[in-house]
C-alpha positions as CSV (number, residue, x, y, z in Angstrom):
1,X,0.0,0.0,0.0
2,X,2.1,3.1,-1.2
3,X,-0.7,6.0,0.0
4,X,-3.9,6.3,1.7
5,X,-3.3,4.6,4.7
6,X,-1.3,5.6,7.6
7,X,-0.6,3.7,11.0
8,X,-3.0,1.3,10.4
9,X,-6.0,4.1,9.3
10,X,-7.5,4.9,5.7
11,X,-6.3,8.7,5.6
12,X,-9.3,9.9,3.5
13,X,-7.2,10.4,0.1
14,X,-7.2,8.0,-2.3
15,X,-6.1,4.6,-1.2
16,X,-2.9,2.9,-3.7
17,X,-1.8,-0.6,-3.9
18,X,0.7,-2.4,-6.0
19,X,0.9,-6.0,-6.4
20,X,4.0,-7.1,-7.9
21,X,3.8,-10.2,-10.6
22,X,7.4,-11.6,-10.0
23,X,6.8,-14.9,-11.9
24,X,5.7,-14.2,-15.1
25,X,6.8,-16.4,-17.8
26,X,5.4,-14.9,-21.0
27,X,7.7,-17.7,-22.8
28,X,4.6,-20.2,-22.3
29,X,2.6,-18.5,-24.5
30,X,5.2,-18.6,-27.6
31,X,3.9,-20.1,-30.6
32,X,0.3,-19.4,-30.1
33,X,0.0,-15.7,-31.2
34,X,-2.3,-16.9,-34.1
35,X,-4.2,-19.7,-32.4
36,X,-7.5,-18.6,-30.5
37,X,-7.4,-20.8,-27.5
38,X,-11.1,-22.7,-27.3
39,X,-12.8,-21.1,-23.9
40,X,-10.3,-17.6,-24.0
41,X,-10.8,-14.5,-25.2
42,X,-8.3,-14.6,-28.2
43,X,-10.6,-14.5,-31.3
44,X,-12.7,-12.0,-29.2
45,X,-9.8,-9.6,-28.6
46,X,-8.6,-10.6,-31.7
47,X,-11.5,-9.0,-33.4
48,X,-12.4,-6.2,-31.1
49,X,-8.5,-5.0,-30.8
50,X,-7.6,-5.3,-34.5
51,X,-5.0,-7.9,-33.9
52,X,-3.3,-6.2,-31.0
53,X,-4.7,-7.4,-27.9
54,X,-2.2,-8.9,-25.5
55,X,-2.9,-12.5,-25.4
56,X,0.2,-12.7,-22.8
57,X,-0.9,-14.2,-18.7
58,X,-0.9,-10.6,-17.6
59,X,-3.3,-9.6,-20.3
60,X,-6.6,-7.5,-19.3
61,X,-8.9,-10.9,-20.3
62,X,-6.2,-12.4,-17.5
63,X,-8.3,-14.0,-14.2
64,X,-4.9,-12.0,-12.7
65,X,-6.9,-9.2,-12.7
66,X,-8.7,-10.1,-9.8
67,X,-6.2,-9.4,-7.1
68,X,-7.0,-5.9,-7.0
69,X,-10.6,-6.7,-6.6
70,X,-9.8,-8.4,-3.8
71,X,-7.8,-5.6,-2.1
72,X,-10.5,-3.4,-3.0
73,X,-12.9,-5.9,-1.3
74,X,-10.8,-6.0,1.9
75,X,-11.3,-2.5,2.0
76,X,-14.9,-2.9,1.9
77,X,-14.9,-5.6,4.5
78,X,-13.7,-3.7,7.0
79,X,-16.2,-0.8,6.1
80,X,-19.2,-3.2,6.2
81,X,-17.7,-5.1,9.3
82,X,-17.9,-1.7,11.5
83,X,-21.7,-1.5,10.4
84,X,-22.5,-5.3,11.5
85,X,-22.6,-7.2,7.8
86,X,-20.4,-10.1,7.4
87,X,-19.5,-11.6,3.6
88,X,-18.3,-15.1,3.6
89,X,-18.4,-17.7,0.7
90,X,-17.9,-21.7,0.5
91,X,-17.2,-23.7,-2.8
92,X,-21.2,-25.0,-3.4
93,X,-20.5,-27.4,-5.7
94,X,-17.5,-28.6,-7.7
95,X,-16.8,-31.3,-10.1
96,X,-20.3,-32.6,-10.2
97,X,-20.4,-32.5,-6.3
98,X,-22.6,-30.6,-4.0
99,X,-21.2,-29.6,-0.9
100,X,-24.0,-30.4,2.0
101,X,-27.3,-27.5,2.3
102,X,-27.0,-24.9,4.5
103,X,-29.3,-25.5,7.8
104,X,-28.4,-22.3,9.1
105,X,-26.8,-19.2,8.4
106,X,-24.9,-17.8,11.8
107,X,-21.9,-16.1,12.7
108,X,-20.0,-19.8,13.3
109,X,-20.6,-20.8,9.9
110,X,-19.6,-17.9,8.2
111,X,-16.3,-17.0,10.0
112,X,-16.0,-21.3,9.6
113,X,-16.0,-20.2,5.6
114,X,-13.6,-17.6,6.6
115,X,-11.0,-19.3,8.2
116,X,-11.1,-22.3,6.0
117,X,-8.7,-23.5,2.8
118,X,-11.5,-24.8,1.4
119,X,-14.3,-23.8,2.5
120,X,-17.8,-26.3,2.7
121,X,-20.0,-27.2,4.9
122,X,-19.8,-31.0,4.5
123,X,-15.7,-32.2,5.4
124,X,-16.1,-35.4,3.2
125,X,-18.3,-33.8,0.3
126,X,-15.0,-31.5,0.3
127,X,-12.5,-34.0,0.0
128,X,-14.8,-35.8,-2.9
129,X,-14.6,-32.6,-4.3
130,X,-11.3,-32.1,-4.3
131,X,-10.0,-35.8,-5.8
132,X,-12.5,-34.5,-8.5
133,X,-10.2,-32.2,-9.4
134,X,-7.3,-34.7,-8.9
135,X,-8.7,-36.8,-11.5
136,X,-9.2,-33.9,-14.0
137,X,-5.5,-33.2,-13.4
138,X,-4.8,-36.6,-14.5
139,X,-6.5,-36.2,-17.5
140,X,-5.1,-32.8,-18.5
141,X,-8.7,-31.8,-18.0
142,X,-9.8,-29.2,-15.9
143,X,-13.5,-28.7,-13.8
144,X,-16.0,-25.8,-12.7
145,X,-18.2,-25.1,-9.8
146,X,-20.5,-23.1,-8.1
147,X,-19.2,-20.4,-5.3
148,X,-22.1,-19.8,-2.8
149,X,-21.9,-16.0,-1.0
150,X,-23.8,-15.4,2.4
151,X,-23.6,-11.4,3.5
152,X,-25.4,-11.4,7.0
153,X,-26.3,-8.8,9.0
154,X,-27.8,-6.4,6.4
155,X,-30.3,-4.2,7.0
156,X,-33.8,-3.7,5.2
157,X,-33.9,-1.0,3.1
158,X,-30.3,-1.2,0.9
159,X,-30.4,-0.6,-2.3
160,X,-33.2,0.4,-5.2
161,X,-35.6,-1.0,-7.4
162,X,-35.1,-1.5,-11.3
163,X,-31.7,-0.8,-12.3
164,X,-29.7,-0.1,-9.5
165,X,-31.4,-3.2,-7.2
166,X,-29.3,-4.8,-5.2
167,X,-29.2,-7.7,-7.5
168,X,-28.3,-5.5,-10.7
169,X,-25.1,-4.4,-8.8
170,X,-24.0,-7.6,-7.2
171,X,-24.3,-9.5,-10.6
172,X,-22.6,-6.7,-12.9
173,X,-20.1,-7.2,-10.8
174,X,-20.0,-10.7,-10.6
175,X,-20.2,-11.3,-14.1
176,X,-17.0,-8.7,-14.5
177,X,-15.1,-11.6,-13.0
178,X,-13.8,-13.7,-16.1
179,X,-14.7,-17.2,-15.2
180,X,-18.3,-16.6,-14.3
181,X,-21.1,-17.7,-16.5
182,X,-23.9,-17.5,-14.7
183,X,-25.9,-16.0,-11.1
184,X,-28.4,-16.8,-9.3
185,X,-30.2,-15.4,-6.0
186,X,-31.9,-17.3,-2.9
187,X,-33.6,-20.6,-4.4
188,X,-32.4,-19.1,-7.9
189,X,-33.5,-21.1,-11.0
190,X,-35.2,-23.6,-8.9
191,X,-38.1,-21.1,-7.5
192,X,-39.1,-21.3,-11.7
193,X,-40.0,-24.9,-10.5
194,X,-42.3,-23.9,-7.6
195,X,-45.8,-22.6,-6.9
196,X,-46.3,-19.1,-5.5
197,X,-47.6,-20.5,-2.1
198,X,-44.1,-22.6,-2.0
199,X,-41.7,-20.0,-3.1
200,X,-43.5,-16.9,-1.5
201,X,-41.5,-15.9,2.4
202,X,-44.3,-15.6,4.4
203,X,-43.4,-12.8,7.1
204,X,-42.9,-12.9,11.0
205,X,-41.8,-11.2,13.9
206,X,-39.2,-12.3,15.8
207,X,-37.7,-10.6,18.5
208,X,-39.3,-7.3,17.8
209,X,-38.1,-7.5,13.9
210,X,-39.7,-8.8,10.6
211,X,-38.4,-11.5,9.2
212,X,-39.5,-14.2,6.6
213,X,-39.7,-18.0,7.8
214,X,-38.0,-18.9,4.6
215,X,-35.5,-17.0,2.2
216,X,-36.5,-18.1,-1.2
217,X,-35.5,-14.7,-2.3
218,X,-32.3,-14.9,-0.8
219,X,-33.1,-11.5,1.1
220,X,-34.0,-9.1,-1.1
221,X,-37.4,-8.0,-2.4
222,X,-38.0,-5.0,-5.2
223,X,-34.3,-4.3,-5.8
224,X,-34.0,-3.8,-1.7
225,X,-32.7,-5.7,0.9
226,X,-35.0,-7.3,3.0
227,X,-32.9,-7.7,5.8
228,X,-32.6,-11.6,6.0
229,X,-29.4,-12.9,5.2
230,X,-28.5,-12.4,1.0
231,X,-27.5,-15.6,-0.6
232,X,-25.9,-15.3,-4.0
233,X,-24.4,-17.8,-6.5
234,X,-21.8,-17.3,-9.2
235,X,-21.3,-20.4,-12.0
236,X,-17.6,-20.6,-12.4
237,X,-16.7,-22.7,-15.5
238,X,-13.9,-24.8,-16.1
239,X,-10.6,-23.7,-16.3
240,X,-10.2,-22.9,-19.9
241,X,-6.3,-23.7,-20.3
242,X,-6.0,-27.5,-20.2
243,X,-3.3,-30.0,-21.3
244,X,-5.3,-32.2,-24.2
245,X,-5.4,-31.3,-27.9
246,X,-7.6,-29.2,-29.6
247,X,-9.2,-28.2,-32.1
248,X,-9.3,-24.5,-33.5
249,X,-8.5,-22.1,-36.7
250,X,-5.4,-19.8,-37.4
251,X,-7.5,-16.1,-36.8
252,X,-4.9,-14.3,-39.4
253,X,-5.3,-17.0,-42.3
254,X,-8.6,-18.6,-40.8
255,X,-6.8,-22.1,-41.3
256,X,-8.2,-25.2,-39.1
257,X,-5.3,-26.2,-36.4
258,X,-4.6,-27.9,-33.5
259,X,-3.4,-26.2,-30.0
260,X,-1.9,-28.2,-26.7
261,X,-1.6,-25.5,-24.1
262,X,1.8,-25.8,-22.1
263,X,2.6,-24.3,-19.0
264,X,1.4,-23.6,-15.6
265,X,-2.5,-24.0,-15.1
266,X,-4.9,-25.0,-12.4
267,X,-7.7,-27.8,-13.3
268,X,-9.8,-26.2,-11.0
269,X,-10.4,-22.5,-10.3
270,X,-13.2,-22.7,-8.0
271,X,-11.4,-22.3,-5.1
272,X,-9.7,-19.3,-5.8
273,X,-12.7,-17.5,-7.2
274,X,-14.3,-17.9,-3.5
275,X,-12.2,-14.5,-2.0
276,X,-13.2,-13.1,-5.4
277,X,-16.5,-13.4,-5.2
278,X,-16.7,-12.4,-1.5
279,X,-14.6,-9.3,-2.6
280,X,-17.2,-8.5,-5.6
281,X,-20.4,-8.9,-3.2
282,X,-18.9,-6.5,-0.9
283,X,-18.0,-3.5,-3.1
284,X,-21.5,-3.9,-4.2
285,X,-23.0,-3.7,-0.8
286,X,-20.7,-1.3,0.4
287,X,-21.8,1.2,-2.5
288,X,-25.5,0.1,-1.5
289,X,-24.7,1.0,2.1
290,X,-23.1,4.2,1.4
291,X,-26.5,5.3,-0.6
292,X,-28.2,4.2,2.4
293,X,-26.5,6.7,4.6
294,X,-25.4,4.2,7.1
């Protein structure tokens, strides 16, 4: 952090921060200049660009580029901790595996997610999970998931209807993070598959508060938070550099080809992209909560 903070305080002025790549190895990409790698943004870039986009690790299509979301989200954390919201995320489902349901969402479970490597709620469903993405390594494959996002302790009232709700600012950001494909809310595509008397939260009073007895809306209502814990998901597909042959076309000369991707790569991005999407849920709420005036 070169400005912006001093002893341990934000200052007020604009807060800096470098992250330093000190590995890069733009040698792995030699030889491919030409080739659009299937699932990257090559022939994209390719065509929006004019031929000039880096195609290069460190390139702005590059997953790198969400470190500083990240620091920008820890940032927000600590902004949205003072005002009683905590914004944790577990790996939902990965490989074809679904991590156990969530029974209840308290402060143990989340700072559980938190303080975990690999965050689940199920210990063996994890491990499962992760010899998935053993075997996909084997295979010079790679796998996807789903990254689940919990942010307790909101208020009612964030946010707005139409197009700044809630849900329009959390997935534009989401889906600004490379590797995600698709979002969902509370019960998500599944409430398509329910009656209104199922998927409807009927309202309570608890403690001298309104609540809902379910969350099928994953706590917002209107564009506005409903004050029940939000629930989020973010599809993250499979990791697009992988080890087997290909098949794709030469963008200059539009000839067919073959590509084998060296290098270093993950078969499984899933559990990186959890801090991400923490960090993306909580720049959006933090906007939300400044708008509020709280």
């Amino acid at each position: 952090i070169v400005s912006g903070v001093y002893e341990g305080r934000t200052t007020g002025t604009p807060v800096c921060g470098l992250i330093e790549n000190t590995d890069t190895r733009p040698s792995d990409y030699g030889g491919l200049e030409d080739l659009a790698r299937p699932g990257h943004a090559d022939y994209t870039g390719f065509i929006k660009y004019g031929g000039y986009n880096d195609r290069r690790g460190g390139g702005h299509f590059s997953g790198r580029l969400t470190a500083p979301l990240v620091f920008a989200g820890a940032l927000a954390r600590r902004f949205l901790s003072d005002r009683g919201v905590t914004v944790a995320a577990r790996v939902a489902r990965l490989g074809g595996v679904d991590d156990a349901p969530v029974e209840r969402v308290d402060e143990a479970l989340l700072s559980g997610w938190l303080n975990s490597g690999f965050p689940a709620c199920d210990a063996r469903r994890a491990e499962a999970m992760q010899e998935r993405v053993r075997e996909a390594q084997a295979d010079a494959d790679s796998v996807g998931g789903v990254v689940e996002c919990v942010a307790a302790g909101l208020k009612a009232g964030w946010g707005d209807p139409f197009f700044d709700s809630l849900e329009s600012r959390i997935a534009s950001l989401l889906f600004s993070v490379p590797a995600v494909k698709g979002v969902e809310f509370g019960a998500g595509f599944a409430i398509a598959d329910m009656r209104g008397s199922q998927a409807n939260d009927a309202f309570a009073t608890e403690d001298g508060n309104i609540v809902t007895k379910t969350n099928h809306n994953g706590g917002v209502l209107g564009g506005i938070s409903t004050g029940m814990p939000l629930i989020v998901r973010a599809a993250v597909k499979p990791t697009p550099s992988i080890g087997k042959r290909q098949r794709t076309v030469d963008m200059k000369t539009g000839a067919p080809a073959g590509i084998e991707i060296k290098g270093r790569h993950d078969p499984c991005i899933v559990p990186r992209a959890v801090p991400v999407i923490e960090a993306a849920v909580l720049l959006a709420l933090a906007d939300a909560a400044l708008e509020s005036g709280v």
